[in-house]
N, C-alpha and C positions, 0 to 999 in steps of 0.2 A: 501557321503562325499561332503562339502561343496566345492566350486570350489574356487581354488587362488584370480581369480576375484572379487566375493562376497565379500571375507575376506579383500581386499584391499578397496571395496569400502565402509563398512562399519569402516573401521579403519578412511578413511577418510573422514566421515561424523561425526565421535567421534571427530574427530583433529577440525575441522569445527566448531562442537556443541560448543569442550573446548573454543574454541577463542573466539565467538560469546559472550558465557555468559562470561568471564572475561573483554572482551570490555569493555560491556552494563552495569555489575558490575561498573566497575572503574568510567564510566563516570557516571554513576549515584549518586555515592559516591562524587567525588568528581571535576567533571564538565569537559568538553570533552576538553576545551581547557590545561587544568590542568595535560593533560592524554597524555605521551605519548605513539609511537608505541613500545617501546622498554619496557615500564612498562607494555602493555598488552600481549606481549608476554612473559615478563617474570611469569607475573599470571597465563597464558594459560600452563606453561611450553615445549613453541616452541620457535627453532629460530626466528632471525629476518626475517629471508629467507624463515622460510615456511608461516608465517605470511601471508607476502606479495604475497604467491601464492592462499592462498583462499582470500585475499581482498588486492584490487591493491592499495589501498586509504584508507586512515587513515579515512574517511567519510566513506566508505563500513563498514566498523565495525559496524556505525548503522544501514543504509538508506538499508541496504541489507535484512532488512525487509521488504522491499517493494518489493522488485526485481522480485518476484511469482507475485504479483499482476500489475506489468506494462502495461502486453499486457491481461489483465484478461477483459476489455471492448470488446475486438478485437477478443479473443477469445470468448466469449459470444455471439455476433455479426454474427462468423462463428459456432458456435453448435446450432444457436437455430433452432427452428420446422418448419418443412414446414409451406409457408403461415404466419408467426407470424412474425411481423416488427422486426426490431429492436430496436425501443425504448419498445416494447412491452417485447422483452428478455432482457432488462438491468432494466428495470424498476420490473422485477420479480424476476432479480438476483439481486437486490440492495433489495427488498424487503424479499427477504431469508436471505440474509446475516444481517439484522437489526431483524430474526425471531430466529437467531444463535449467535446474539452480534458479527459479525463479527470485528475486531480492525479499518478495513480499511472503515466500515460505520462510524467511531466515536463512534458507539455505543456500548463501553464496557467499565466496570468501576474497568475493576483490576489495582491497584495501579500501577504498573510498567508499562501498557498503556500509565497511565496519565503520570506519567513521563518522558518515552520515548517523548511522542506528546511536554511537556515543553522542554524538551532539542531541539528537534530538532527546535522551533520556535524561543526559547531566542540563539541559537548558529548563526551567519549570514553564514557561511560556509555551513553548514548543513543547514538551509535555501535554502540559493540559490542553493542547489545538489536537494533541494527537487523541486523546482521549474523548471527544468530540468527533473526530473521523469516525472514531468506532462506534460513537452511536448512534451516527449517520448511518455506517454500515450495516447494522442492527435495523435497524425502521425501516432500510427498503428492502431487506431480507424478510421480516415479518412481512412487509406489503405483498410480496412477493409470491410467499407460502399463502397468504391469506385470500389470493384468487383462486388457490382450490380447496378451501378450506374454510366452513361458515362456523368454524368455534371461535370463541370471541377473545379465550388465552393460549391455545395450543400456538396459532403461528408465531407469538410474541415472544414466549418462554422455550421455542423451538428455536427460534433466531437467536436469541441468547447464547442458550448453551452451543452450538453452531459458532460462533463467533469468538465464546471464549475458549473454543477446545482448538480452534484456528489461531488465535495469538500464542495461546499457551506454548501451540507448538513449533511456531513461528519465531517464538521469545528462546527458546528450548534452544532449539536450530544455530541461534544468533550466536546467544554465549557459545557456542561450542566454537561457532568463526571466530570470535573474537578470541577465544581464548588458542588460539591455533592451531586448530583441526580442519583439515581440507573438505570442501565440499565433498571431493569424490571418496573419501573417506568416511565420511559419517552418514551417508546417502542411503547405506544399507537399513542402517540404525532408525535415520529420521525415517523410513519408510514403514518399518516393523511398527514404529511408534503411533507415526499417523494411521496406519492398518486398528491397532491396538485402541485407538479414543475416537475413530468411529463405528466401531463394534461398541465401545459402549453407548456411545448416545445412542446406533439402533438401537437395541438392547434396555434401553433406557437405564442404564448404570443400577440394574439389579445387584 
């Protein structure tokens, strides 16, 4: 027999799921600022109160896509092989994830992607929350690097560049979905590409 625990955590990962996609529905349809909390919970069919306990912030309905992937650099950083750098494990886990069409390489071309990636750049709110991911992302990358590392700027300015050669290419990737080129099409390209801009940051962009 299933344990009470299971049966509550999976009830509320269904309450979760309903909100999530009534969100992403409404603002899709008919634009986030257009959308309030109280019309996606009523789609959801949840309170306002429970709403707000799986997402603090009318911005969490979307950006909470990303939320798994925040410290996903940082964590790479700490699993990877003995002896294997660091840029050497991000540059293999950027490189699987564009072999998977991962969303967060850019490289996937299902409509609701493209979508999702327009709303959050034409929205400024949502923007600037996204802007804020990345420098979360940023700080426990530097943490990250900085437990093997007692220089007091290299981890900081290593995480940096790391994170901007990742959206760049991430952003690169996107426009190319959007503008409609198939994943399995530009796969070759965005690989050469990413091969190409972590050669230079090893190399440190002599």
């Amino acid at each position: 027999m299933e344990a009470p625990t299971g049966l509550r955590e999976r009830k509320k990962q269904r309450t979760y799921q309903a909100i999530s996609h009534a969100a992403i529905s409404l603002f899709l349809a008919r634009g986030f600022e257009e959308v309030s909390v109280v019309d996606v919970a009523a789609e959801a069919e949840v309170s306002k109160r429970t709403l707000f306990k799986y997402f603090p912030t009318k911005e969490d309905l979307v950006l909470h896509v990303f939320a798994d992937h925040e410290d996903e650099a940082a964590r790479v950083v700490r699993a990877r092989r003995p002896n294997e750098s660091p840029l050497a494990a991000l540059h293999a886990h950027f490189l699987a994830g564009l072999d998977r069409h991962d969303a967060a390489t850019g490289l996937c071309d299902e409509q609701v992607v493209a979508q999702i990636y327009e709303l959050l750049t034409s929205t400024p709110t949502l923007a600037a929350r996204l802007l804020q991911y990345s420098a979360r992302s940023e700080s426990a990358l530097a943490t990250a690097l900085a437990e093997t590392d007692d220089d007091p700027l290299r981890p900081r300015v290593t995480a940096a560049a790391i994170v901007a050669v990742q959206r760049t290419l991430a952003q690169d990737n996107q426009r190319r979905m959007t503008a409609g080129e198939s994943a399995q099409a530009r796969h070759p390209a965005a690989v050469a590409e990413a091969d190409q801009a972590f050669t230079l940051l090893r190399n440190g962009f002599h």
